[in-house]
C-alpha positions in Angstrom: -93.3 -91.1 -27.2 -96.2 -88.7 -26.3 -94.4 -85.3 -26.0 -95.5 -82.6 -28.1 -92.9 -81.4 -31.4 -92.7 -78.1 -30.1 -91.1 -78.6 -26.6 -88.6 -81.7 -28.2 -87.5 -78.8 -30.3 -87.0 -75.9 -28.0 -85.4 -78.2 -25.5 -83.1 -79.6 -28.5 -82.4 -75.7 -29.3 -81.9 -74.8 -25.8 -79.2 -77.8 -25.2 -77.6 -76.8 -28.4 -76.9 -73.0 -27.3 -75.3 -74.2 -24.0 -73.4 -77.0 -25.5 -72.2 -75.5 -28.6 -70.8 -72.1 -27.6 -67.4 -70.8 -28.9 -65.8 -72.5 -25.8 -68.0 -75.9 -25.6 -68.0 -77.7 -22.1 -68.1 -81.5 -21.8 -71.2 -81.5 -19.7 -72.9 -79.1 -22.2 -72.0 -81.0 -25.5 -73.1 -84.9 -23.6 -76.7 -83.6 -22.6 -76.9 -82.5 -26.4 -76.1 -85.9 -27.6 -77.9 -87.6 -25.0 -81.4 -85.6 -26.9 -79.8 -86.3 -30.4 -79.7 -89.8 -29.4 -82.8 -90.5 -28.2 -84.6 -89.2 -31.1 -83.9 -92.6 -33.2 -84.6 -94.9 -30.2 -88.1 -93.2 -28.8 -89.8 -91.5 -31.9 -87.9 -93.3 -34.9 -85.0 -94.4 -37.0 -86.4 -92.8 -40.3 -84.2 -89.9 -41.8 -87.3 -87.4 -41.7 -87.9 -87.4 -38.1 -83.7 -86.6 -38.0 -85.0 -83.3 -39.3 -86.4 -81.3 -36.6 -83.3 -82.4 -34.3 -81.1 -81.3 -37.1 -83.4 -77.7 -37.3 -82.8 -77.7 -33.6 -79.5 -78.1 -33.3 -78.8 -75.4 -36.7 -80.9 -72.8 -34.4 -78.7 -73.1 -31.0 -75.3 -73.1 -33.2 -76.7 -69.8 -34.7 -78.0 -68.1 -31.8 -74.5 -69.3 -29.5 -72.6 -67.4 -32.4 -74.7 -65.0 -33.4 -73.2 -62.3 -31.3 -68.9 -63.2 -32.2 -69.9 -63.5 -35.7 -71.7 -60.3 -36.4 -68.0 -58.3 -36.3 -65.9 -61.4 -37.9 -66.8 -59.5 -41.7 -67.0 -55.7 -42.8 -70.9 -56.9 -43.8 -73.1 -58.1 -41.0 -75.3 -59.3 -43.7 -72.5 -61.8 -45.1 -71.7 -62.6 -41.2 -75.1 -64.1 -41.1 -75.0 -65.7 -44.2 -72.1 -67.8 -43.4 -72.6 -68.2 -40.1 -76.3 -69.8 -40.9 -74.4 -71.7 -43.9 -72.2 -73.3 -40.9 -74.3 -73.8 -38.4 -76.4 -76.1 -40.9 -73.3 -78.0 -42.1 -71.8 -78.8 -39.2 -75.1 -79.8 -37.5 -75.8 -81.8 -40.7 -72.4 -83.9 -39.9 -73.5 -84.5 -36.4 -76.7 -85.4 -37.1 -76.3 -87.9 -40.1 -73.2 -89.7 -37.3 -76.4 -90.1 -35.0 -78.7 -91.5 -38.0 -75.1 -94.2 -38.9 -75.5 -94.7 -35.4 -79.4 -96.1 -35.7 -79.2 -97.6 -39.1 -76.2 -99.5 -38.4 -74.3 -99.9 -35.4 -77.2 -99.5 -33.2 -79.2 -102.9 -34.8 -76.3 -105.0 -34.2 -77.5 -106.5 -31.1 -75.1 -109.6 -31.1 -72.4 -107.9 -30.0 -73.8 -105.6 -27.2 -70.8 -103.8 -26.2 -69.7 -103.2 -30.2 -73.0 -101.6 -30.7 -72.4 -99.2 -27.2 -68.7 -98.6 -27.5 -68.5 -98.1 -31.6 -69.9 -95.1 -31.5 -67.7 -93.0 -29.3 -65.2 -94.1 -31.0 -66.8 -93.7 -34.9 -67.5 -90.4 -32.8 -64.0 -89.2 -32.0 -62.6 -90.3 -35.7 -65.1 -88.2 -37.4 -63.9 -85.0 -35.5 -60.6 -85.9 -36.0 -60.0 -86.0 -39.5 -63.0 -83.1 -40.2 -60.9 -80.7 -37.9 -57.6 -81.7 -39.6 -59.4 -80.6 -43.1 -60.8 -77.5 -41.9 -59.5 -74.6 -42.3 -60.5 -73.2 -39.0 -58.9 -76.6 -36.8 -61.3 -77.7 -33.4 -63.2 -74.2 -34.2 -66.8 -74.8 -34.6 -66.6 -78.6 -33.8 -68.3 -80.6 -31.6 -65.1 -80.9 -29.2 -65.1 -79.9 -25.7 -62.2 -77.3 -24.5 -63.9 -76.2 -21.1 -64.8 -78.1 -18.1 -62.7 -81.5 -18.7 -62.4 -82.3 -15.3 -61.0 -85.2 -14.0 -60.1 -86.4 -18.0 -57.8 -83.0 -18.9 -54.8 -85.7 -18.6 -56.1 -87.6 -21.3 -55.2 -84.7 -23.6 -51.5 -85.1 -23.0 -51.8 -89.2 -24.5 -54.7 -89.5 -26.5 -55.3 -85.2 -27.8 -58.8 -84.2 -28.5 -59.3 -88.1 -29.9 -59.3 -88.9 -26.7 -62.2 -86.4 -25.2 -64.3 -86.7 -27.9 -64.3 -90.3 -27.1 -65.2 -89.6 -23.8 -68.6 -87.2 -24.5 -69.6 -89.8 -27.0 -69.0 -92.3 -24.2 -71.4 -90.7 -21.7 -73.5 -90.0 -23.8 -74.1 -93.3 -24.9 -74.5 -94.3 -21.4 -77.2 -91.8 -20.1 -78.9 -92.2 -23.3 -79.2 -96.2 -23.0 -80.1 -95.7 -18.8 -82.7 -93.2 -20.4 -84.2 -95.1 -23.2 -84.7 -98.5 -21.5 -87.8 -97.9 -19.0 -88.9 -95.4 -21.3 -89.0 -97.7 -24.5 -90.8 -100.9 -21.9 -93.9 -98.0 -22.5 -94.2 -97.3 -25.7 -95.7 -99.8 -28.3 -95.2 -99.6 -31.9 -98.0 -97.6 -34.1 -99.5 -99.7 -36.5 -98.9 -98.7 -40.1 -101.7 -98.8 -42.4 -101.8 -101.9 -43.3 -102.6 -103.2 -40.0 -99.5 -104.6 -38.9 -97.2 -103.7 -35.9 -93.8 -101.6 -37.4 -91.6 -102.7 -35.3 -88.4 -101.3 -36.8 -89.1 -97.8 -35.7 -88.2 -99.6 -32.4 -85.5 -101.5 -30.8 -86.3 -105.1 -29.7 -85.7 -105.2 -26.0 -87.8 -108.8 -25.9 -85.9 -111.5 -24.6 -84.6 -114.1 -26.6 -86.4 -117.7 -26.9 -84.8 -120.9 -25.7 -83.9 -120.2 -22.4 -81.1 -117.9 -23.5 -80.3 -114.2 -21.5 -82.1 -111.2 -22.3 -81.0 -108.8 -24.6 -81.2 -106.3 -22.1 -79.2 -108.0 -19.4 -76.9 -108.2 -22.3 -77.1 -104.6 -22.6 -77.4 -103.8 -19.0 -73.8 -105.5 -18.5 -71.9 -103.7 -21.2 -73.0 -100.5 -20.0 -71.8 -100.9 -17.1 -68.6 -101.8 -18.4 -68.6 -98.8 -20.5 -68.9 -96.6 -16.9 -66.1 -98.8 -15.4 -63.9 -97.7 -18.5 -64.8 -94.4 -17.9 -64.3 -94.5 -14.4 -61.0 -96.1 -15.0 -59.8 -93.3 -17.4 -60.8 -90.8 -15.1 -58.4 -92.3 -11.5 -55.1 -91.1 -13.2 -56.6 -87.3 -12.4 -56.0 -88.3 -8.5 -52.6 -88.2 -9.2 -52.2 -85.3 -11.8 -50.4 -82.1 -10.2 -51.9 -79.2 -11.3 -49.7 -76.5 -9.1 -47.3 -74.5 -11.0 -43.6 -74.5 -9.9 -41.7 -72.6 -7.7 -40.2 -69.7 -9.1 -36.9 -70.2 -6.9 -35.5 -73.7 -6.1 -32.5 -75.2 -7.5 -34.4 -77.8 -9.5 -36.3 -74.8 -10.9 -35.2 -72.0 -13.9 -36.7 -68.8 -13.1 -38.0 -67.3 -16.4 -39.7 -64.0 -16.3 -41.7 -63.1 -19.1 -43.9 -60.0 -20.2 -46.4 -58.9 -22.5 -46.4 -55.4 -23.6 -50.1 -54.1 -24.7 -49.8 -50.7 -24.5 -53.1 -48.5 -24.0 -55.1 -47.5 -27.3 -58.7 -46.9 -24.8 -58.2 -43.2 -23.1 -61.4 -41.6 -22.1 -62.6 -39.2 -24.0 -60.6 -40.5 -27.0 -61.1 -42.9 -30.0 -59.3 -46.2 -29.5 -56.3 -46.1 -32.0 -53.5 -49.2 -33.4 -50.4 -48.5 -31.0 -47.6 -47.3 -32.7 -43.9 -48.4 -32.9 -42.9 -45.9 -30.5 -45.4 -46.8 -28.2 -44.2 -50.1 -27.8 -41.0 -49.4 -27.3 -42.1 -47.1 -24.2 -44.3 -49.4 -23.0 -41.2 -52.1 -23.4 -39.0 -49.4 -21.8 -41.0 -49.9 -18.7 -40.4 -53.8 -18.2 -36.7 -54.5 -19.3 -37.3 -57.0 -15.5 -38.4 -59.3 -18.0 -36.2 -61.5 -20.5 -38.5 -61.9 -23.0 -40.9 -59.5 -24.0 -43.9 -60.4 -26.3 -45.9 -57.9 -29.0 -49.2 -58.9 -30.1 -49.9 -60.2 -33.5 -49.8 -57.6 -36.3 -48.4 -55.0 -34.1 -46.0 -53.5 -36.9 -47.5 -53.3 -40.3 -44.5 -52.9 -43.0 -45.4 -51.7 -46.7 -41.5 -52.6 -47.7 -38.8 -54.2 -46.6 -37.3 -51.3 -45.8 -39.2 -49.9 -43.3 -39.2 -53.4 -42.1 -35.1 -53.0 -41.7 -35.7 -49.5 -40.0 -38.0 -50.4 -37.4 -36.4 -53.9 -36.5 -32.7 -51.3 -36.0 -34.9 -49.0 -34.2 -35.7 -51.8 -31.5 -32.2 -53.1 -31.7 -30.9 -50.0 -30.4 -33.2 -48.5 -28.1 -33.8 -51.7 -26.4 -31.9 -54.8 -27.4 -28.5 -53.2 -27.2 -29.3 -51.4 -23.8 -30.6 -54.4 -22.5 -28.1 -57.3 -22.9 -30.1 -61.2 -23.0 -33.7 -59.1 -23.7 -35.3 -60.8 -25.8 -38.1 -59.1 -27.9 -41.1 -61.4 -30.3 -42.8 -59.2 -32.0 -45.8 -59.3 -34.7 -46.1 -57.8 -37.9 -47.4 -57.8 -41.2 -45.5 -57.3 -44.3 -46.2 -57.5 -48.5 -45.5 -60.6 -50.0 -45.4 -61.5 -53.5 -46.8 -64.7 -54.7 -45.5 -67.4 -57.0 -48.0 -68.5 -58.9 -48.9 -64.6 -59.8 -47.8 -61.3 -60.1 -50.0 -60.3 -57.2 -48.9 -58.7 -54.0 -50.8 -60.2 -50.9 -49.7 -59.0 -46.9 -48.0 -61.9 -44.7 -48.6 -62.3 -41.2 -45.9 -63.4 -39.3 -43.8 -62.9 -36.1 -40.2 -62.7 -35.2 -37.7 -63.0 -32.5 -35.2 -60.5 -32.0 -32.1 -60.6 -29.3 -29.1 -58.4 -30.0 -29.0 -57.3 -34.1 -30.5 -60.3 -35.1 -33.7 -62.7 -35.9 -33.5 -65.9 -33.9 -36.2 -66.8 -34.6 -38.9 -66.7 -37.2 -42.4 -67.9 -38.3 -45.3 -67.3 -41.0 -49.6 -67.6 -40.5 -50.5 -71.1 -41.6 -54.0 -70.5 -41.1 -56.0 -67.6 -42.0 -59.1 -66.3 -41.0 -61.7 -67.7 -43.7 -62.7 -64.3 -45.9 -61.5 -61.7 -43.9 -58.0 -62.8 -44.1 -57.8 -65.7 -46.7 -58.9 -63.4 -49.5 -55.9 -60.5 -48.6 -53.3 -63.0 -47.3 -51.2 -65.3 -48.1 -50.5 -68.6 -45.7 -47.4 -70.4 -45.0 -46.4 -73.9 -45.1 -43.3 -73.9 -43.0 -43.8 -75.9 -39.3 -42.4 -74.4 -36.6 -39.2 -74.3 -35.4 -37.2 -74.5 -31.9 -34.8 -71.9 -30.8 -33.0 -72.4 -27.4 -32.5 -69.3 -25.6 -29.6 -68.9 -23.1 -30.9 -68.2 -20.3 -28.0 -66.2 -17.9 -28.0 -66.0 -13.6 -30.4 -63.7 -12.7 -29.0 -61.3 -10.4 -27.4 -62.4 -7.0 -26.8 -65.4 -7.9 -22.9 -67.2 -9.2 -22.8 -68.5 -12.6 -21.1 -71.5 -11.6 -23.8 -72.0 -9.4 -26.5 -71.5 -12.0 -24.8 -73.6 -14.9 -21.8 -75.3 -16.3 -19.2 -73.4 -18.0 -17.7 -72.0 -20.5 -21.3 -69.8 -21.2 -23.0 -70.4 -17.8 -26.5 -69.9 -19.3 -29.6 -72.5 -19.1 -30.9 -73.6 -22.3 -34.8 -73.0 -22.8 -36.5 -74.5 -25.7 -38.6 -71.9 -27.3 -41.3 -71.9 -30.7 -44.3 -69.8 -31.6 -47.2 -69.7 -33.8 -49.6 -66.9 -34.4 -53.3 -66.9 -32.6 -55.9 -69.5 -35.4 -52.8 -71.7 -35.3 -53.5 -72.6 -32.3 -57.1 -74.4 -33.2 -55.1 -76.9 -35.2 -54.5 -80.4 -33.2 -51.9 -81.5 -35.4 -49.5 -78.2 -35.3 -46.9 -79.2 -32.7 -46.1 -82.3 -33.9 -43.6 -82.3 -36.1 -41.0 -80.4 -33.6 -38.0 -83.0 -32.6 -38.5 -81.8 -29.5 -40.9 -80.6 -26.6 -40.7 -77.2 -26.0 -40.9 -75.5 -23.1 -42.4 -71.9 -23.9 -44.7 -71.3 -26.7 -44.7 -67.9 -28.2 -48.3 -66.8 -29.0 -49.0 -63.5 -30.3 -52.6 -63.1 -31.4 -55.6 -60.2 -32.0 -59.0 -61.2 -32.0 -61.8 -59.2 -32.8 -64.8 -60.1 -29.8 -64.2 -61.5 -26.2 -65.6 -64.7 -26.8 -63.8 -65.0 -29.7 -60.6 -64.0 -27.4 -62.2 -66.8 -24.9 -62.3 -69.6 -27.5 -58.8 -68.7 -28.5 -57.6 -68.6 -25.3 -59.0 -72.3 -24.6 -57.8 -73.8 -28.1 -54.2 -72.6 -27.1 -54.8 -74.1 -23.4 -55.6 -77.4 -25.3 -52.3 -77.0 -26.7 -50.6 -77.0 -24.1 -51.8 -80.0 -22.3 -50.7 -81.5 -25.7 -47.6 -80.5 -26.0 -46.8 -80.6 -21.8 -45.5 -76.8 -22.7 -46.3 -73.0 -21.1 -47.6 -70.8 -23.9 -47.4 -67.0 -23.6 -50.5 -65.9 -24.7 -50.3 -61.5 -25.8 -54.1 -60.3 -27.6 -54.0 -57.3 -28.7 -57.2 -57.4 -29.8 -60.7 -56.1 -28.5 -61.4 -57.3 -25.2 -58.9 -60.2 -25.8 -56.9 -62.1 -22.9 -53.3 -62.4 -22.0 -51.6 -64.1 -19.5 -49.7 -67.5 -19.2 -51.4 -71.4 -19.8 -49.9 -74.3 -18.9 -47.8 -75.8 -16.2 -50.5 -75.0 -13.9 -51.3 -71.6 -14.8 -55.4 -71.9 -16.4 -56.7 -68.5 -16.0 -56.2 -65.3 -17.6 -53.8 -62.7 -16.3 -55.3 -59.4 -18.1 -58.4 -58.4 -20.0 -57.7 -55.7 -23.1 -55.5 -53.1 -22.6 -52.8 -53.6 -20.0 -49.0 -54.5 -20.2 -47.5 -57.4 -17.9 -44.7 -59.2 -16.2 -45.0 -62.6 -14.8 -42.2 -64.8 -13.1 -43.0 -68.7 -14.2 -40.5 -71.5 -13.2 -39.5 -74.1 -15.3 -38.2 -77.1 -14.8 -34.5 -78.0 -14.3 -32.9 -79.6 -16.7 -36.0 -79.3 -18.8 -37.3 -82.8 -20.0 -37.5 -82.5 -24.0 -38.9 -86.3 -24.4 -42.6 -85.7 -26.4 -45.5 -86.1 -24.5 -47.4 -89.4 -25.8 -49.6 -87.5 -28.2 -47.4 -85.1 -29.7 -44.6 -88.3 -30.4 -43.7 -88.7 -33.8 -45.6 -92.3 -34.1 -48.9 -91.3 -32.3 -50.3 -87.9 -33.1 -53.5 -88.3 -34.9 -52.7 -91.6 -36.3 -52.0 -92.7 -33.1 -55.5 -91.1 -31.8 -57.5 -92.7 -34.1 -55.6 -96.1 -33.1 -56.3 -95.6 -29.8 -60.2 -95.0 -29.6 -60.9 -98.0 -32.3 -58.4 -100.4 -29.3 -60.6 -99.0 -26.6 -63.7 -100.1 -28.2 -61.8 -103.7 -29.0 -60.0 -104.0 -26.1 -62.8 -103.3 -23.6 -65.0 -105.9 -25.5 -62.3 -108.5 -24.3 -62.7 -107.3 -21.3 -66.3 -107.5 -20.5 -66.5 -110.8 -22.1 -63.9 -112.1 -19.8 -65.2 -110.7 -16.9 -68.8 -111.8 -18.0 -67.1 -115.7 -17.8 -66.8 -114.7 -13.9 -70.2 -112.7 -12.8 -73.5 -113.3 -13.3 -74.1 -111.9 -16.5 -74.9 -115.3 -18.3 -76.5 -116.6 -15.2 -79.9 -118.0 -17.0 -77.4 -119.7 -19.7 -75.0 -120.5 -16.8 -78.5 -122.0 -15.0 -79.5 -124.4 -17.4 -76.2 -125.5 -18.0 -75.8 -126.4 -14.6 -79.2 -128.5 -15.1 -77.8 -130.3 -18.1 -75.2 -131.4 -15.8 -77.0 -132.7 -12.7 -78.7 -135.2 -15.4 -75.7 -136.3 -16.8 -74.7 -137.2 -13.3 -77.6 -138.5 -12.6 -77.7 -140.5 -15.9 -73.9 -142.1 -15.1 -75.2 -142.6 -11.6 -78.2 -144.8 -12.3 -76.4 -146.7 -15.4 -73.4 -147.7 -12.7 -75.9 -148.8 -10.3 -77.8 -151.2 -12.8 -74.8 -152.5 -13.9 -73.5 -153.3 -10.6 -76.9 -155.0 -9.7 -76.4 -157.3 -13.0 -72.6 -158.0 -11.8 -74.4 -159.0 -8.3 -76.6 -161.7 -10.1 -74.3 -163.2 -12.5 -72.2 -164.2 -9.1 -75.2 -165.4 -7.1 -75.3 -167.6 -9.9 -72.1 -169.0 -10.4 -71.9 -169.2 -6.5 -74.8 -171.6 -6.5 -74.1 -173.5 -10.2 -70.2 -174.0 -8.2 -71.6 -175.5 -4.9 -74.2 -178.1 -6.9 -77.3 -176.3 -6.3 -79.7 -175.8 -9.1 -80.1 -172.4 -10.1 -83.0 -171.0 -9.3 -84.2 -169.0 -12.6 -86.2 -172.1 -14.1 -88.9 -172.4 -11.3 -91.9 -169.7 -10.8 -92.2 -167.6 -7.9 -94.1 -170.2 -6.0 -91.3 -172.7 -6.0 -88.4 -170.0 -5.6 -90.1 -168.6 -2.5 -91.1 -172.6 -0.9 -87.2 -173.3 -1.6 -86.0 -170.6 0.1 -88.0 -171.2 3.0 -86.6 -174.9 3.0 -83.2 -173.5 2.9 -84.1 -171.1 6.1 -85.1 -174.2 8.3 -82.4 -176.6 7.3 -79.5 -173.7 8.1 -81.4 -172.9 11.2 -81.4 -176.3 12.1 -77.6 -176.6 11.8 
């Protein structure tokens, strides 16, 4: 194709900073495919031309995270370092799927819709098990978490599987509508020895014998590819987005609050809030039955000062304020096994009354700033079911059934990186309905990027997740059932009424289900690419899409018709003769075979007058 290096790349580069920012968007991340993809099918399928894509795509990753990543380490130098080191890796994996894609499932042109559909889902599965080995989860893949539109339902039955599938999908379809009158102009160059290479190039000749096209082969499956996704995008229509009413008797009002308490004061240095300054801050929203701190709000150097603060929140606000419920953040020492080293643990804590309802540890650390200093856990999380009580005006027999009178509500947590993990809900019995998230990031995209990873979670999991950053710039504020955007930017405390639903419906959501999850994903792309195969081929049977085959088929059978036709009619003329014959041999007449033509025609003549004559 006659476009000059230079532009390919900085429109390659320019699609690569849109698409792969901290929070990528589905539209962004399919136009970058679409130019990744029609790189083997216009210039070539050799791994060298791959290369200035790949350079591309390492040089939009970099300058898209070039601003979160320069405070993620104490050294900006080893903040660029890594972040260059990932850029190239991840745009390595991405680019080498593309180049499978060309060398492989791309030439298999006997079955058209395999070699269209294969690759979303070859796509999707790739993701899926590179995020479950990372130790940063959907962070820094090539998985959309913004802009889902009418496909954000897919997330509750298929996870990220699912919406992977889909970019790939798209993409696959612009770039085939792209690359077909586009390729119809470009001839392949002759190599030196004089002949045509003609691999650098799909075949879009047609195929000899009277048979279809290729491309009307391919021109049919891709449509059927854009009724699938057409399909999967209808159940949206129907999707209710509204959040409840707080105050209906199908409905448990649950008010919840997030206590960030103010460490920006002009004229002042920003400082960590103390343990007395949350409790005042706390003071100030006892309206609230659950209060959340943000991760690593307490830091304890022993468990002793651990004991001291935890009965200095018991009795100044847990014993004050009976039901108030307070999860809280903190970081603590922690010896590990395998040495005598002493390593912090992050971890967060529920606290009603005198005592710790509930209780969970970091399983995934920040790579270098925190892996190296901390330790991680291996414990899944855990559901506690608070007793909810009448809020005030209104009867306890009318709220619930004796003896207690409280509503049950479902209740887990995990602690901010967590959240980039698609696999971390599933192993709960049980959906949820709140989702305890304290967390401290360090940049606001960052804070951004968190904030979508945990809204992914949610339409997982079906559940409302608390979200409380304490961190710079971060966001708080509640996702899920309904709720999308953020509630408060840095500093700020909050209270926020949410209603759940009445009795709350624990059943899974499809994804999160014990026999789907990410097995289940990766089951479900690979049927959508077999099943819809079935599909088009049946309905192929009943369109025109094997109308030239269809054609001469229907020629082959007006001759047979014709042939039968023509062979009934001869042998109904040689029946006709055979009882001429016998007619005339029965009634004593000669036959009239042995004389010439003269003779047969005088004695027919003869026979004329003498009948006439009668």
């Amino acid at each position: 194709m006659d476009l000059p290096p230079i532009v390919a790349f900085f429109a390659t580069a320019t699609l690569a900073a849109v698409g792969l920012s901290p929070s990528p968007n589905l539209a962004g991340l399919v136009g970058l495919l679409v130019a990744l993809q029609l790189y083997p099918k216009l210039f070539s399928r050799r791994l060298r031309v791959l290369a200035q894509p790949w350079a591309a795509s390492t040089v939009g990753t970099f300058i898209s995270f070039a601003s979160p990543a320069s405070n993620a380490l104490q050294s900006s130098s080893m903040s660029t370092v890594l972040l260059a080191s990932i850029s190239v890796v991840v745009s390595a994996i991405s680019i080498l799927a593309i180049s499978f894609d060309a060398h492989f499932i791309g030439k298999n042109h006997r079955f058209s819709w395999f070699r269209l559909a294969a690759f979303p889902a070859f796509w999707a599965s790739l993701w899926g098990v590179i995020s479950s080995l990372s130790p940063v989860g959907r962070l820094l893949t090539w998985s959309p978490v913004n802009g889902l539109g009418p496909y954000t339902w897919v997330s509750s039955y298929l996870g990220p599987w699912g919406i992977d599938f889909i970019v790939a999908a798209w993409s696959v379809v612009l770039t085939e509508t792209i690359a077909d009158p586009l390729s119809q102009n470009i001839l392949p160059a002759e190599d030196p020895t004089g002949t045509r290479n003609t691999d650098n190039f799909p075949p879009y000749t047609d195929v000899p014998n009277g048979t279809p096209s290729q491309d009307h082969s391919t021109r049919n499956n891709k449509s059927g590819l854009v009724a699938l996704l057409l399909v999967l995008a209808l159940p949206s229509l129907y999707t209710d987005t509204i959040p409840n009413p707080t105050y209906t008797a199908s409905i448990t009002p649950f008010t919840l609050g997030c206590a960030l308490p103010r460490t920006h004061v002009p004229q002042g240095k920003p400082h960590s809030p103390t343990l007395d300054e949350y409790i005042t801050e706390t003071k100030k929203m006892t309206s609230a039955k659950l209060v959340l701190w943000p991760e690593s709000a307490l830091v304890f150097d022993s468990e002793e000062k651990r004991n001291q603060s935890f009965e200095k929140i018991t009795n100044e606000l847990l014993k004050p304020h009976k039901g108030l419920h307070i999860g809280l953040g903190f970081e603590e020492n922690a010896s590990e096994s395998r040495n005598s080293r002493t390593s912090k643990r992050n971890g967060f804590a529920l606290l009603v009354e005198d005592k710790i309802v509930l209780q969970y540890y970091k399983r995934y650390l920040v790579p270098i700033a925190e892996s190296f200093s901390m330790l991680h856990s291996d414990e899944e999380p855990t559901i506690y079911k608070l007793p909810l009580g009448p809020p005030k005006g209104t009867r306890k027999p009318d709220w619930a059934e004796g003896p207690d009178y409280t509503r049950p509500i479902p209740i887990t947590s995990s602690i901010c990186l967590d959240f980039a993990s698609q696999s971390l809900f599933l192993s709960l019995d049980s959906r949820p309905a709140l989702i305890l998230a304290p967390a401290r990031t360090w940049h606001p995209s960052v804070g951004l990027a968190m904030w979508n990873q945990a809204r992914q979670r949610a339409r997982e999991t079906g559940s409302t997740i608390l979200w409380c950053d304490g961190g710079e710039g971060g966001l708080s504020g509640i996702i899920g059932g309904g709720f999308e955007e953020p509630l408060q930017f840095g500093d700020g405390s909050w209270v926020k009424t949410i209603g759940l639903d009445y009795p709350f419906p624990e059943r899974k959501t499809f994804f999160t289900s014990s026999w789907v999850g990410n097995v289940g994903g990766f089951i479900a792309v690979w049927m959508l690419t077999g099943c819809g195969g079935l599909v088009i081929q049946a309905a192929a049977m009943f369109s025109g899409a094997h109308a030239p085959r269809l054609a001469w088929d229907v020629v082959k059978a007006k001759r047979a018709v014709h042939g039968l036709a023509g062979l009934f009619h001869r042998r109904q003329a040689s029946d006709m003769e055979r009882g001429e014959e016998r007619r005339l041999v029965e009634g004593g007449e000669a036959p009239l075979v042995d004389l010439d033509d003269d003779e047969q025609e005088h004695h027919r003549q003869l026979e004329t007058t003498t009948h006439g004559s009668v």
